[in-house]
N, C-alpha and C positions, 0 to 999 in steps of 0.2 A: 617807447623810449621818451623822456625827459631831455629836451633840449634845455642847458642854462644859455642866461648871457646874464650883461650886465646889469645892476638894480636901474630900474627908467627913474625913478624916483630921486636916483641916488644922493639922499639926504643922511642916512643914519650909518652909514658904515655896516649896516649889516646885511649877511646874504640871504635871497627867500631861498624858493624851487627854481626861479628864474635866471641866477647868479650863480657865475663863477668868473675871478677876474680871469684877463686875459692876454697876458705881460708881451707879447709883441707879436702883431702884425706880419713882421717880417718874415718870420718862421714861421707862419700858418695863414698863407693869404685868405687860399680855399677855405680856413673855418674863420676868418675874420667877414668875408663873402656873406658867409651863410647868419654868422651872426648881425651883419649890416640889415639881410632880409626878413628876420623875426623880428628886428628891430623896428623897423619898418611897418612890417606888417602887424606887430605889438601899438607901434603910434595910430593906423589907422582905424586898429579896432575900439583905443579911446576914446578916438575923433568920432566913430560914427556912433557909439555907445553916447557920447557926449550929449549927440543931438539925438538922440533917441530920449535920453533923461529931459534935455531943455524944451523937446517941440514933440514929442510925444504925448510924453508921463506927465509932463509939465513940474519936474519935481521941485520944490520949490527949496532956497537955503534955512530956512525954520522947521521945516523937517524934519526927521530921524528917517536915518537909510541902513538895512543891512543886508549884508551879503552871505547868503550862504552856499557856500563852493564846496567841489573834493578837489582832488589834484588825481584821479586815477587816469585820465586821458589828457592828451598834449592839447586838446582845444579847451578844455575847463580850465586849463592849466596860464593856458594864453588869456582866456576872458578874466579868470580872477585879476589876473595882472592888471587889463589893461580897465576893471573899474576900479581898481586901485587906484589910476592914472586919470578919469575921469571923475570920480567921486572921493576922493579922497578922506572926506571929513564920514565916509560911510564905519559903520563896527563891519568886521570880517568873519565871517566863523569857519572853520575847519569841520566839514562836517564830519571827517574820519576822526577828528578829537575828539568832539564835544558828544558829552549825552544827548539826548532828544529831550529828556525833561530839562536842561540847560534853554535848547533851543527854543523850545515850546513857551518859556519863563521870557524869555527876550522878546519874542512875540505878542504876548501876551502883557507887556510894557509899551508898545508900540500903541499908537493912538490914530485916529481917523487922519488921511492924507498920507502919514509917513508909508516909506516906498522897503517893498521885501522885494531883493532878487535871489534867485534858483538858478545857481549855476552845477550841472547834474549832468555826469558823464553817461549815466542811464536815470534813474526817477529817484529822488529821495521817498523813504518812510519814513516816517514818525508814528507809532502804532497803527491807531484808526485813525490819526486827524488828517483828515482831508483836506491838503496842506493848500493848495491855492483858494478851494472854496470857500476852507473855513477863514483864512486871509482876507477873501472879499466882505464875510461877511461882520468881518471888525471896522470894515473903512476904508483897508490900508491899498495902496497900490501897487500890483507885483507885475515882477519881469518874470518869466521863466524861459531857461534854455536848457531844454531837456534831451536825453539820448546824445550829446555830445559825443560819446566813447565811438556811436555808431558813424563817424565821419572817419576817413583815410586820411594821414597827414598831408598828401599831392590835395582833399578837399578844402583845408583851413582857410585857403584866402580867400576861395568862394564863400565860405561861410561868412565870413569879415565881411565882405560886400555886400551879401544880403543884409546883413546891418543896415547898411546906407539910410538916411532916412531923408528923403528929398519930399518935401510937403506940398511942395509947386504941385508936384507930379502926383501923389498920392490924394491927396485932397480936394485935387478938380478933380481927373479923370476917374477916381474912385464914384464916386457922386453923379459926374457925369454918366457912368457905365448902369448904377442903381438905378437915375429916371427912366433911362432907354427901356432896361428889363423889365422895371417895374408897370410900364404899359403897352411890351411889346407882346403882339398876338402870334405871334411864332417866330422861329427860330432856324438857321441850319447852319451846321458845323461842316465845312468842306476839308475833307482830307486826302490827300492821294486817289484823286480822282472818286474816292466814296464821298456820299453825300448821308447826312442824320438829319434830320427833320424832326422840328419840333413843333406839332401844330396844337397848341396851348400856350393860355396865359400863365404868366409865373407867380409863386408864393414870392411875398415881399421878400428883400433881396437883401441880403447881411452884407455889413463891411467889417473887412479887419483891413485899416487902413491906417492904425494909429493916432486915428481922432475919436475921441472919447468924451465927445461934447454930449450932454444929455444923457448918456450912460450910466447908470446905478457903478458900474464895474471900470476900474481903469485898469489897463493892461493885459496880460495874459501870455500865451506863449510866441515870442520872439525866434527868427524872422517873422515880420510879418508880409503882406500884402497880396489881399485875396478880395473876390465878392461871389457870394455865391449863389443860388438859387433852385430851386428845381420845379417840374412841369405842376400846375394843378392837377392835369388831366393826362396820368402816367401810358395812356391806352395813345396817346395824340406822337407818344416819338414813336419811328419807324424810320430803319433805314439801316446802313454802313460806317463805320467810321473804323480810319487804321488807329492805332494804335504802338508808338514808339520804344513806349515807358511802361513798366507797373509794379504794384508795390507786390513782393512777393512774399510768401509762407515765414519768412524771416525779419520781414519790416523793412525790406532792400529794396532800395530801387534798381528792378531788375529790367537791363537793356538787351532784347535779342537782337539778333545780328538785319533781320530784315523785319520790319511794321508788321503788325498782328491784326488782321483785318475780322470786328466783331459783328456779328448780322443782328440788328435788333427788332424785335415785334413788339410794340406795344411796351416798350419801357425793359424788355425782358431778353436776355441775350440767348436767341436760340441757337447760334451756329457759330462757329469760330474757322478763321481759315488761316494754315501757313503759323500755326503754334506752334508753339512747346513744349518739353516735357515741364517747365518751370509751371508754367502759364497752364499747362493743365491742369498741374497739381491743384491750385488756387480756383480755378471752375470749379472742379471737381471736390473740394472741404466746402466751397460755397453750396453747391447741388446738395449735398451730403444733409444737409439743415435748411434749408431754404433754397426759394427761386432766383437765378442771378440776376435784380431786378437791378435798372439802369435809373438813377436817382440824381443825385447832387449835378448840377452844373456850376464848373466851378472855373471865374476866370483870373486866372493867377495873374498877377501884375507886378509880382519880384524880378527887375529887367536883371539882377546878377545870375538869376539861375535861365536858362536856355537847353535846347534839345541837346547841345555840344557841351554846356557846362553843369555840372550836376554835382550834388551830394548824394551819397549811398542812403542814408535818412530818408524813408519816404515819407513823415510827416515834416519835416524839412523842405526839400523838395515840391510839396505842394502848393508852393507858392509862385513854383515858375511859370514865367510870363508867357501863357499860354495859355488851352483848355483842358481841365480835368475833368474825366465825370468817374463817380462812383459806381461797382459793384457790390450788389450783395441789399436787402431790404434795409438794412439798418440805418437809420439818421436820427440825431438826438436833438434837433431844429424841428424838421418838418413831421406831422404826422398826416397820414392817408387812412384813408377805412381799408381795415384790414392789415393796415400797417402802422402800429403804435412806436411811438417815439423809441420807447425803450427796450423793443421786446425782437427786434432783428440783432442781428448777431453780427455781418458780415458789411465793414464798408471797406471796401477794398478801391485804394485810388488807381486812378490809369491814365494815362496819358496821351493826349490826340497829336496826331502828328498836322497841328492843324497849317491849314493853306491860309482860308478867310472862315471869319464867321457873320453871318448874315442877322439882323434881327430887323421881323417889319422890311424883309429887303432890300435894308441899308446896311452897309460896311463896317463892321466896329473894327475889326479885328482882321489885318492883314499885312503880307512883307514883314512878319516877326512882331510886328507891332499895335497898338490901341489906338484907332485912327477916329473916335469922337471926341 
């Protein structure tokens, strides 16, 4: 369903998707209510988009900005809106309108620095062009919010929030968390009473932190805030970890009713206990092609997403402020002997029900929170 309200803009007298007037209050408190809270929650998503453009992207006013949106889900629907409301001087394009040799011509006018955002209820196409890479590799700097449709209406304002974009927060303790990894000699993740051990140093450590200082690439896909890493020495994890969250057969963030306790040997998940039939499924299409090998460590640092607050999106989702690690060989960062970049099939994120996590001994991560 399409919620309208009023134009936020309301400059030209005309109605978008957003609009329908609303002749009294009186007679309709309940949908004058409801329209008060889109409202509302329309103003916050410009605001945080805002500083996403100003302290992110850095987009600058000499620029060229454009937008290309659909309106098939109620959250592509709200974002188009509300860079309307923050970028205003941006061109709009209707992806359901326009050709792709339209869009690809607009593109293709755009010059080094000007900003492309992807607002995508699921993934745009444009035949073969490979629409964010070949973007980077003109200059330009993009936003992408992709799978939108894949979010529940009761998800929207969590999605809004992970917007936020607070650079105090992102930009120390992101940085802060890379020097720790990058010279700690091991690792444990504490979960309900399970312990995972990580005895190995780590491959250098990525941020997606929305600082793009030194970067050939600005931007990418939004929310952001993550750092990640994985073991040199895949033989050095052993141990337990529960398990809350995980991405399932569908790209859902699937929650069972009690933590999913994983047994791991050497990077590789032999045993599983207190599953289910979701969660077998996903073992078992990983077994089916490959070893369910234990890979990415990933510490989310998105404080709007939590164990209690979620999106169904699990590459959404995996920015919550917590620990993720991957199943399945595949990672398009790191390569192992025996394990090429490009040639595993299977990263399935999952979710720790973490307590603390330890690195070198010391405390990063505890009471819900990044304690360096």
């Amino acid at each position: 369903m399409i919620m309208y309200l009023p134009n936020p803009a309301g400059s030209n007298g005309h109605y978008s998707r957003f609009e329908k007037p609303v002749k009294s209050c009186t007679k309709a408190q309940e949908t004058c209510s409801i329209l008060a809270k889109i409202m509302s929650l329309l103003q916050t998503a410009a605001d945080n988009l805002k500083n996403v453009l100003d302290q992110a992207i850095e987009h600058q006013p000499n620029k060229r900005a454009v937008i290309v949106f659909d309106t098939y889900s109620e959250l592509s629907t709200l974002l188009a809106e509300a860079y309307r409301l923050a970028l205003p001087e941006a061109m709009f394009i209707d992806f359901e309108t326009a050709t792709p040799e339209d869009i690809l011509k607009t593109f293709e006018e755009l010059g080094g620095g000007d900003l492309v955002v992807l607002v995508q209820s699921m993934s745009f196409r444009l035949n073969e062009f490979r629409i964010r890479v070949e973007l980077f590799k003109k200059g330009l700097k993009v936003i992408e919010h992709p799978h939108l449709a894949r979010m529940k209406s009761d998800e929207a304002a969590v999605y809004v929030d992970s917007l936020a974009y607070d650079s105090k927060y992102y930009r120390v303790i992101g940085p802060k968390l890379k020097a720790i990894i990058d010279k700690a000699q091991t690792a444990v993740v504490e979960s309900g009473g399970c312990t995972l051990r990580y005895e190995s140093t780590f491959e250098e450590t990525k941020l997606n932190i929305g600082d793009y200082t030194g970067m050939k690439n600005v931007g990418g896909q939004f929310p952001i805030g993550e750092v990640f890493t994985e073991p040199k020495n895949l033989d050095g994890v052993n141990g337990e970890v529960k398990i809350f969250a995980f991405g399932d057969t569908s790209f859902s963030v699937n929650v069972p009713d009690e933590p999913i306790t994983l047994i791991i040997e050497k990077a590789r998940v032999v045993g599983v206990k207190n599953s289910t039939p979701e969660f077998d499924k996903v073992i078992e299409q990983i077994k089916a092609d490959e070893e369910v090998w234990v890979r990415e460590l990933g510490f989310g640092m998105n404080k709007a997403f939590s164990r209690d607050r979620r999106v169904l999106d699990v590459g959404t989702y995996e920015r919550m402020c917590g620990i993720h690690i991957s199943l399945g060989a595949k990672h398009s960062i790191y390569a192992k002997p025996g394990l090429k970049r490009r040639e595993g099939r299977y990263h399935v994120d999952v979710f720790v029900k973490t307590d603390r996590v330890l690195l070198d001994d010391v405390a990063v991560y505890e009471h819900d929170n990044w304690v360096v």
